[in-house]
KESEDO-185294 format. One line per field, with one value per residue (C-alpha): x negated, y, z; residue number from 1. Coordinates in steps of 0.1 Angstrom, whole numbers, plus 5000, padded with zeros to 4 digits. Each point is the difference from the previous one (the first is absolute). Layout:
KESEDO-185294
xx: X | ...
yy: Y | ...
zz: Z | ...
nr: NUM | ...
END
This chain:
KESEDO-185294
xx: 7091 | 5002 | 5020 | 4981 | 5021 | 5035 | 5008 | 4990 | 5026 | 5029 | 5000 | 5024 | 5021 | 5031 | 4984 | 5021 | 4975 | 4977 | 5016 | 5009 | 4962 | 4985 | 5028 | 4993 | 4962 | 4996 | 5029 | 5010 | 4965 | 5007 | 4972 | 5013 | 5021 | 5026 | 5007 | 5015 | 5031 | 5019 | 4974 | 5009 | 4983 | 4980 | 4985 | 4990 | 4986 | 4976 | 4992 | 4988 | 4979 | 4985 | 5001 | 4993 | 5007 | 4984 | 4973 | 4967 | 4997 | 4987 | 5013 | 4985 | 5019 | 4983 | 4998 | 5014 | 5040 | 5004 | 4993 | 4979 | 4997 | 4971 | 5004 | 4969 | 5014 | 4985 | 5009 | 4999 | 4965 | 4995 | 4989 | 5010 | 5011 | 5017 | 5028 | 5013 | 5038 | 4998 | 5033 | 5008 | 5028 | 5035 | 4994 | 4980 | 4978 | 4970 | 4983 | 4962 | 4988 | 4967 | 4989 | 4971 | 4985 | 4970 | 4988 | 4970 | 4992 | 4987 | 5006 | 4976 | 5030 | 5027 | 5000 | 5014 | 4966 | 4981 | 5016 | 4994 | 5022 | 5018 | 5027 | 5025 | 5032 | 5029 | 5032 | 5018 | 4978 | 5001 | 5039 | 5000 | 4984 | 5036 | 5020 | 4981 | 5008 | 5040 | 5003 | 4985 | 5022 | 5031 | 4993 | 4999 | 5036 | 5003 | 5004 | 4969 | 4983 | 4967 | 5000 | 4973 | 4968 | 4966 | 4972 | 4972 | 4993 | 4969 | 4984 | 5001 | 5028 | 4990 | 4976 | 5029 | 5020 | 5020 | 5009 | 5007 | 5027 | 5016 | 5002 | 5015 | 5028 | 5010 | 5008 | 5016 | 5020 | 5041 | 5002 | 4972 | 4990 | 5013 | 4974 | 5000 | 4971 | 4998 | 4994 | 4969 | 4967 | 4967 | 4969 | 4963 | 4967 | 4998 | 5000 | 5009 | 5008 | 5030 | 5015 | 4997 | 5020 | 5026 | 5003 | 5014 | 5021 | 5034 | 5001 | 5007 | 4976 | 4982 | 4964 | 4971 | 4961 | 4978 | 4979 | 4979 | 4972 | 5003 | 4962 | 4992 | 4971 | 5014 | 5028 | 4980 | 4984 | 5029 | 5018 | 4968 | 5027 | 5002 | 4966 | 5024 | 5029 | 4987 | 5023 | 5003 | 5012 | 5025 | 5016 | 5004 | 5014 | 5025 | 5010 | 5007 | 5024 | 5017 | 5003 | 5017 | 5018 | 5010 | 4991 | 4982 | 4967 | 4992 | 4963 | 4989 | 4972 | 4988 | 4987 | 4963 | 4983 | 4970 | 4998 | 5027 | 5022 | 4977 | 5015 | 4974 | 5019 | 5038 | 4986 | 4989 | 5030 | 5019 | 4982 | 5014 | 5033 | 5014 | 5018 | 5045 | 5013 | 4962 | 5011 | 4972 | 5007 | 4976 | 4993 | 4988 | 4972 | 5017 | 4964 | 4981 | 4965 | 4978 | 5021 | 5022 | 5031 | 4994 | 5019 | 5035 | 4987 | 4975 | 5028 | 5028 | 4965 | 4996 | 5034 | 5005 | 4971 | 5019 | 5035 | 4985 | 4982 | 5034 | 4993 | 5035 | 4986 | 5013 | 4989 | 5008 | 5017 | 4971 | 5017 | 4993 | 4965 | 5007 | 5005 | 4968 | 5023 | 4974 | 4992 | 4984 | 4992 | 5025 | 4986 | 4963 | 5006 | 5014 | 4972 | 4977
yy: 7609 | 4963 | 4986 | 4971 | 4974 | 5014 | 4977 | 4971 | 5015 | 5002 | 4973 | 4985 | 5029 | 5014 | 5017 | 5034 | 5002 | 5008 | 5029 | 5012 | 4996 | 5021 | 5028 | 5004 | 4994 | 5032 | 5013 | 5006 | 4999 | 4983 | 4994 | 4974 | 4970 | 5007 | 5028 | 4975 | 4995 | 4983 | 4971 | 4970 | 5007 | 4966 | 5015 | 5032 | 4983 | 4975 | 5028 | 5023 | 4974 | 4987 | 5035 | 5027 | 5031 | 5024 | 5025 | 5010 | 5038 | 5030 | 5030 | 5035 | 5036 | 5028 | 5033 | 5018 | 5013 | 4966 | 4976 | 4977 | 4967 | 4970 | 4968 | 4973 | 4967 | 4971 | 4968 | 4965 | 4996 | 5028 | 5021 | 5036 | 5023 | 5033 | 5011 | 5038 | 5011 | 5036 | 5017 | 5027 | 5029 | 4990 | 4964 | 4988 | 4975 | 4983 | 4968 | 4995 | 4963 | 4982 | 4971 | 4993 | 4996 | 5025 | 5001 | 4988 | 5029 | 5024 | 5028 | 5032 | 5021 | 4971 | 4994 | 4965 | 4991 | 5008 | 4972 | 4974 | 4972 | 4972 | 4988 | 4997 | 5009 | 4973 | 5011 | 4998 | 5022 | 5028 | 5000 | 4996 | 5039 | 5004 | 4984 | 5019 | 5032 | 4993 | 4984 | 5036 | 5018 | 4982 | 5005 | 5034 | 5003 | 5022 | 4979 | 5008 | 4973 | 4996 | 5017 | 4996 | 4974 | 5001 | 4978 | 5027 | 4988 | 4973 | 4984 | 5002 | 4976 | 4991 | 4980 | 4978 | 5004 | 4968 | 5010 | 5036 | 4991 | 4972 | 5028 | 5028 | 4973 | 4990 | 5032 | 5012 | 4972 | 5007 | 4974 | 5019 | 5037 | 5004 | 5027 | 5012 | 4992 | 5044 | 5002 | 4977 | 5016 | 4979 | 5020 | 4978 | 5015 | 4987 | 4961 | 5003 | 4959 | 5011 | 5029 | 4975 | 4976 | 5027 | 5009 | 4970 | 4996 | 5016 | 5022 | 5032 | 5010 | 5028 | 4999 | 5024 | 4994 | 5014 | 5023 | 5026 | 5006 | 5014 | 4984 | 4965 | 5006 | 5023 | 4972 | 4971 | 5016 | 5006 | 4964 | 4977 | 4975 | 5025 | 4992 | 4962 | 5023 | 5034 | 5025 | 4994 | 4963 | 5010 | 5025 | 4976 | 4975 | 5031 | 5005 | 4966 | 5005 | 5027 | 4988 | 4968 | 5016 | 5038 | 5007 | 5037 | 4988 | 5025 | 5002 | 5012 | 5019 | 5006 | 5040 | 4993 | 5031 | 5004 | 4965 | 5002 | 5034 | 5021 | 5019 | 4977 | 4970 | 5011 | 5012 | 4959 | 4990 | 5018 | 4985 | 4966 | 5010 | 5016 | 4972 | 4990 | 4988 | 5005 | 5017 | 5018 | 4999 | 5017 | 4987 | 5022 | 4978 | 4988 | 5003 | 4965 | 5018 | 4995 | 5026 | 5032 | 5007 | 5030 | 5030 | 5011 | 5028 | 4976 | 4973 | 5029 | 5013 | 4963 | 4994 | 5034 | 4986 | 4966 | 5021 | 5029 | 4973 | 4980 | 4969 | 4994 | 5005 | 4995 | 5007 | 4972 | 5014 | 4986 | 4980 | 4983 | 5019 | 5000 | 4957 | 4995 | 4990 | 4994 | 4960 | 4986 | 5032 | 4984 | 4963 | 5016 | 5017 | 4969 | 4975 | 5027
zz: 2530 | 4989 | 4973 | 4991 | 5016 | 4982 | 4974 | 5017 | 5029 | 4978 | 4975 | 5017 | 4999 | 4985 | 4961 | 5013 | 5030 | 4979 | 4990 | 5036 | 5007 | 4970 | 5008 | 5036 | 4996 | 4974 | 4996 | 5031 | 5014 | 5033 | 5025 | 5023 | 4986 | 5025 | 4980 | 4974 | 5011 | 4973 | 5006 | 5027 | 5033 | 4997 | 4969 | 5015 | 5030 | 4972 | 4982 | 5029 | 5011 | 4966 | 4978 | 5019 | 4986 | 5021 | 4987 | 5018 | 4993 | 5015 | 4987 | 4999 | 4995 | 4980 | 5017 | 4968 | 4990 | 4976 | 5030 | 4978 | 5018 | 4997 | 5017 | 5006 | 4995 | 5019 | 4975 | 5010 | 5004 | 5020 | 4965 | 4999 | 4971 | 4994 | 4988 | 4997 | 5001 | 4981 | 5009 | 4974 | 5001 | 4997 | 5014 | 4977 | 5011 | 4980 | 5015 | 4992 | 5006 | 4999 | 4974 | 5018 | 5038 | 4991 | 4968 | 4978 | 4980 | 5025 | 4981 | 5018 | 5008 | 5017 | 5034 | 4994 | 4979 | 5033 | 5017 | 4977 | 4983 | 5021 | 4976 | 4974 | 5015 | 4992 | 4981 | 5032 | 5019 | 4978 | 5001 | 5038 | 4999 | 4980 | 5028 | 5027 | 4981 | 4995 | 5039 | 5010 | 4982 | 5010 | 5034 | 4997 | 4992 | 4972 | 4969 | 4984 | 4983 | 4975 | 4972 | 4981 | 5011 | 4986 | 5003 | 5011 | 5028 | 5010 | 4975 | 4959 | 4994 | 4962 | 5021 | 5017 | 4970 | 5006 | 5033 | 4988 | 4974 | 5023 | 5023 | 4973 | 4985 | 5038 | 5002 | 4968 | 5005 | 5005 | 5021 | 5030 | 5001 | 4964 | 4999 | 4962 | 4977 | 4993 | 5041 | 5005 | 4987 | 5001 | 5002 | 4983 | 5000 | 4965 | 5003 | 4959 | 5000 | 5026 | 4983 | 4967 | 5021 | 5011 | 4969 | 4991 | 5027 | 4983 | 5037 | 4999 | 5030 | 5000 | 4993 | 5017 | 4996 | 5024 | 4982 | 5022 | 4973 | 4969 | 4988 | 5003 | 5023 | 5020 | 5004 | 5005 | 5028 | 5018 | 4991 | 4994 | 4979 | 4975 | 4987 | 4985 | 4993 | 4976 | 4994 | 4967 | 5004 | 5025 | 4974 | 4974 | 5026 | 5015 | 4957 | 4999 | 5029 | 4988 | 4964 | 5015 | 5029 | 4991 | 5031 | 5016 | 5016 | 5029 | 5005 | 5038 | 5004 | 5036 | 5008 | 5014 | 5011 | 4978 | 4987 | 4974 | 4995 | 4982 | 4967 | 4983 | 5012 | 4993 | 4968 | 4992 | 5017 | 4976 | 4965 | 5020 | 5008 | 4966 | 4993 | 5001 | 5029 | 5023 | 5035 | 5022 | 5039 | 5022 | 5031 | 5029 | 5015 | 5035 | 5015 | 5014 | 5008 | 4972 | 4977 | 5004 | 4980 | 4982 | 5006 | 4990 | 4979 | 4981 | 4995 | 4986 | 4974 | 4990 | 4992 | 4978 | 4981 | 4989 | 4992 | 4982 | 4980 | 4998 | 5025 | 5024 | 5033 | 5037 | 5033 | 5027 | 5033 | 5028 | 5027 | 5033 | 5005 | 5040 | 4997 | 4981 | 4968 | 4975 | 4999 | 5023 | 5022 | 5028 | 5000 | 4997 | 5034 | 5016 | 4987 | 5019
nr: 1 | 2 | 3 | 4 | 5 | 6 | 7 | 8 | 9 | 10 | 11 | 12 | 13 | 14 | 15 | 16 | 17 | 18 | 19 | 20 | 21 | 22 | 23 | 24 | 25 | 26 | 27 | 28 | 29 | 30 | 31 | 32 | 33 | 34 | 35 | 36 | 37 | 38 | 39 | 40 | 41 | 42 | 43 | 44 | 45 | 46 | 47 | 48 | 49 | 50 | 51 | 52 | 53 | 54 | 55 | 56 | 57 | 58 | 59 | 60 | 61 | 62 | 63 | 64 | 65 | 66 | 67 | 68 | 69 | 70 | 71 | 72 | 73 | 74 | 75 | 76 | 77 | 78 | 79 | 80 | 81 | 82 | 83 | 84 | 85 | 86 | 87 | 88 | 89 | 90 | 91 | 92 | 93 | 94 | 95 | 96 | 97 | 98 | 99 | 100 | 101 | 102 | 103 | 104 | 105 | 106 | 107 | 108 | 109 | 110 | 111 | 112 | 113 | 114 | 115 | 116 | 117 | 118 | 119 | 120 | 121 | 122 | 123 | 124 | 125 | 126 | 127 | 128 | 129 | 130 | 131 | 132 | 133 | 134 | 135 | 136 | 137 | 138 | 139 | 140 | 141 | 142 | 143 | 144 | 145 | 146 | 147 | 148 | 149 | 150 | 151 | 152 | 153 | 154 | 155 | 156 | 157 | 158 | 159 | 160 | 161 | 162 | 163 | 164 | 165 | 166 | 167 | 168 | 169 | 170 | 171 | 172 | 173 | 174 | 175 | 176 | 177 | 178 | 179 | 180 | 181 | 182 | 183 | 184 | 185 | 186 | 187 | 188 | 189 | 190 | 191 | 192 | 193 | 194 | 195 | 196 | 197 | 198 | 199 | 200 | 201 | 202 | 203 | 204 | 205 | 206 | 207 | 208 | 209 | 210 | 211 | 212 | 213 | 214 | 215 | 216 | 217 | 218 | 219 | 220 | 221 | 222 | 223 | 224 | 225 | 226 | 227 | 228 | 229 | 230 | 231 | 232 | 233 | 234 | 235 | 236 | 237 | 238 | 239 | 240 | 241 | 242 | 243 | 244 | 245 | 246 | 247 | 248 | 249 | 250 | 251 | 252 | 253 | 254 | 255 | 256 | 257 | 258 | 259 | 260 | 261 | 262 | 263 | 264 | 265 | 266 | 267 | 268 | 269 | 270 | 271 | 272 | 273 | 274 | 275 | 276 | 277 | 278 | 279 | 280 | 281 | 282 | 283 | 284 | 285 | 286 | 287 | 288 | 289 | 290 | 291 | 292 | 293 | 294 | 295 | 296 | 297 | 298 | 299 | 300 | 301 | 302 | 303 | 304 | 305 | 306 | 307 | 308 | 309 | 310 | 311 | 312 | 313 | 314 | 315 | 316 | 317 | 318 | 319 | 320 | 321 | 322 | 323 | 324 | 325 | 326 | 327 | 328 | 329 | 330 | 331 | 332 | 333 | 334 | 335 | 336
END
């Protein structure tokens, strides 16, 4: 998809074209211009041929009951990233896009670290994962639509922050997907300088941070930035937030067999955790070689250990196993 040469294609337009434009583009979530019908055929016809609107996706179907879906998206320069469509009960669906192509942090435990870092994403690129999403679901005929949208995807997006918050405000706004500020979640290993930035942006998004490790060395083994980012400074950067925001933070905390869900380490976690408005959300480990998840049993002991000392505590639903759905697994297995 190409929208580059828009404005220059109506500025000699009617203003209320405009309008018709941003309403059939993402609202209506056409995919061919001839779709627009309220626009004069000469106009369809210049924009078909100048700002194509078409999508470059394959799209894969998990083997489980919740028919998770992840499409590969080819962008214009013949780049690829991921995107997952996690379809819940009673139709709700949750969209999870990439900020990055790869990523830069090669953290031990993501698949999307083993492929390395190509680029930034643009604004536009992130929200074209958004499109793809809402086309799919309109073509399927039975009114669903997104419902909530995270940015969990490729890449750590407090690293394209620019590009991330053009992205989220495009979005939020009423005049596009109007998806609210309380559906999109962001998800930072720590990158403190974004979370300070977030924190300031009068959003009401909701934060996560990455945790996994409950000791700095343990951490920073796992996500080598953590040796700029201690724990320490990304609590007082996360206080900060909440002070200014008033927001729950949720902190995830991926269930690595024998690397980090001893008692040892939910007994740490919960020295860190006893605090208002912290969230704990384990994370079965969605498995890319190196690591196992640990077991269901181990998870449901670790988690009694955070509520019986008084830490909230979640366990996330696993999804999309059968389509390779943690980031980069797909794209890994294509580069090979």
């Amino acid at each position: 998809m190409n929208l580059e040469k828009l404005s220059d294609i109506l500025k000699n337009e009617p203003k209320f074209r405009y309008a018709q434009i941003n309403k059939a583009l993402w609202q209506e979530y056409i995919s061919s211009w001839e779709e627009a019908s309220n626009l004069p055929k000469v106009l369809r016809e210049t924009l078909a041929a100048d700002c194509p609107l078409e999508i470059k996706a394959e799209v894969f179907k998990s083997s489980g009951g919740l028919k998770s879906l992840k499409a590969l998206i080819t962008l214009a320069d013949g780049e690829t990233i991921e995107t997952v469509l996690i379809r819940q009960k009673e139709a709700r669906n949750t969209v999870c896009v990439s900020s990055q192509a790869g990523c830069p942090l090669g953290c031990a435990f993501c698949a999307t670290g083993m492929n390395g870092f190509s680029r930034n994403l643009m604004a536009e690129e992130i929200v074209e994962q958004v499109l793809f999403w809402a086309r799919y679901l309109k073509t399927e005929g039975r009114g669903e639509k997104i419902d909530n949208l995270v940015f969990m995807g490729m890449g750590e997006p407090f690293l394209n922050y620019v590009e991330f918050i053009k992205a989220v405000k495009f979005l939020n706004n009423p005049e596009t997907f109007n998806i609210g500020a309380r559906r999109l979640s962001v998800s930072t290993v720590g990158i403190t300088e974004g979370i300070k930035r977030l924190a300031g942006e009068q959003l009401q998004i909701n934060l996560a941070i990455s945790l996994h490790a409950a000791f700095d060395n343990l951490r920073q083994s796992l996500i080598p930035v953590a040796k700029k980012y201690p724990l320490h400074e990304i609590f007082r950067a996360v206080d900060n937030y909440i002070t200014k925001t008033g927001r729950r933070v949720m902190f995830e905390y991926l269930m690595i067999k024998g690397v980090n869900d001893t008692d040892k380490d939910a007994l740490e976690l919960v020295k860190l955790m006893k605090k208002p408005l912290y969230l704990v959300n384990l994370i079965p480990y969605n498995a890319t070689g190196k690591f196992k998840s640990s077991d269901r049993e181990r998870i449901d002991a670790f988690k009694k250990i955070l509520e019986d000392n008084g830490v909230p505590a979640t366990v996330r639903l696993s999804f999309g196993s059968s389509i390779d759905a943690a980031c980069g697994q797909l794209k890994g297995k294509r580069n090979k």
